[in-house]
N, C-alpha and C positions, 0 to 999 in steps of 0.2 A: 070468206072465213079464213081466218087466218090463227096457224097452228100456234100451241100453246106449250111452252118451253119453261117448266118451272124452275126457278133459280137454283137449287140444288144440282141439275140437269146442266144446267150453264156451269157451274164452277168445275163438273165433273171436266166436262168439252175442254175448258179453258186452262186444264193444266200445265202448267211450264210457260205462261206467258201467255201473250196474244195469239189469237189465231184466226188468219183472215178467212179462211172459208164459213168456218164460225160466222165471225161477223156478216159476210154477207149473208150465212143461209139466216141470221136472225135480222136483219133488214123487213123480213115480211112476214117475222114474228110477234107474238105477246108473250114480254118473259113475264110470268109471274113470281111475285113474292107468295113470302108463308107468314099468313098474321097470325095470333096465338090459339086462334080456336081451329084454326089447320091445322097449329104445330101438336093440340091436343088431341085434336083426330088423329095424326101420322102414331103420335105416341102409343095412342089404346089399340090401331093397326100393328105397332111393332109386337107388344102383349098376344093380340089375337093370331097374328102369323109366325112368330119365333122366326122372321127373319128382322136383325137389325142392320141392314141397310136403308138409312134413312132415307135416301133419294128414289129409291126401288119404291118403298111406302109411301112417299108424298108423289109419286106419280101418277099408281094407283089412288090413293085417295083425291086426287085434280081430278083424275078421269072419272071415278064416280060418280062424284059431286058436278064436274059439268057435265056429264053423262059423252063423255068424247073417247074416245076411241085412242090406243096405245102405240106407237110405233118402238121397238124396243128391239136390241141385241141380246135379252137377255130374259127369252119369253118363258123361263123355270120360275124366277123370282117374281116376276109380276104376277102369273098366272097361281103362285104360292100363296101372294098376298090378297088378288083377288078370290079365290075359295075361302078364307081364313074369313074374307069381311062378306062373305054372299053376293059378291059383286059378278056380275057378266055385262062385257065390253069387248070388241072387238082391237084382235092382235095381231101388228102387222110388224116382222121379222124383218130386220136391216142385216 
């Protein structure tokens, strides 16, 4: 099984240019894209959580919908957006 890295999540990583670790740790990734009926779930999640970080929202909403599990620096926001949508998934602190 291999982790799932939504593209918002990649651009964040890929600030200031390339970055090889990046690269190699998504070697044995699946980056995912946002089609429009993600990008209108993230949106009705931003409304429901009053937080607009989009990437924080389409993480949560990835993990829901594939029922997967979060790995995150930043477990105030995810855990804000998951209550706001009635979500529980498991959070693991980088």
């Amino acid at each position: 099984m291999a982790p799932t890295v939504p593209v918002g999540v990649l651009a964040e990583a890929w600030r200031g240019g390339p970055q090889h670790q990046v690269s190699r740790l998504l070697k044995g990734c699946r980056v995912e894209s946002m089609n429009e009926l993600q990008a209108r779930a993230v949106g009705t999640l931003i409304g429901q959580s009053g937080l607009v970080d989009i990437v924080d929202v389409a993480v949560v909403e990835g993990a829901a919908r594939r029922e997967d599990a979060v790995v995150t620096s930043n477990r105030g926001h995810i855990e804000q957006v998951a209550d706001a949508a009635g979500e529980s998934f498991p959070i693991y602190d980088v």
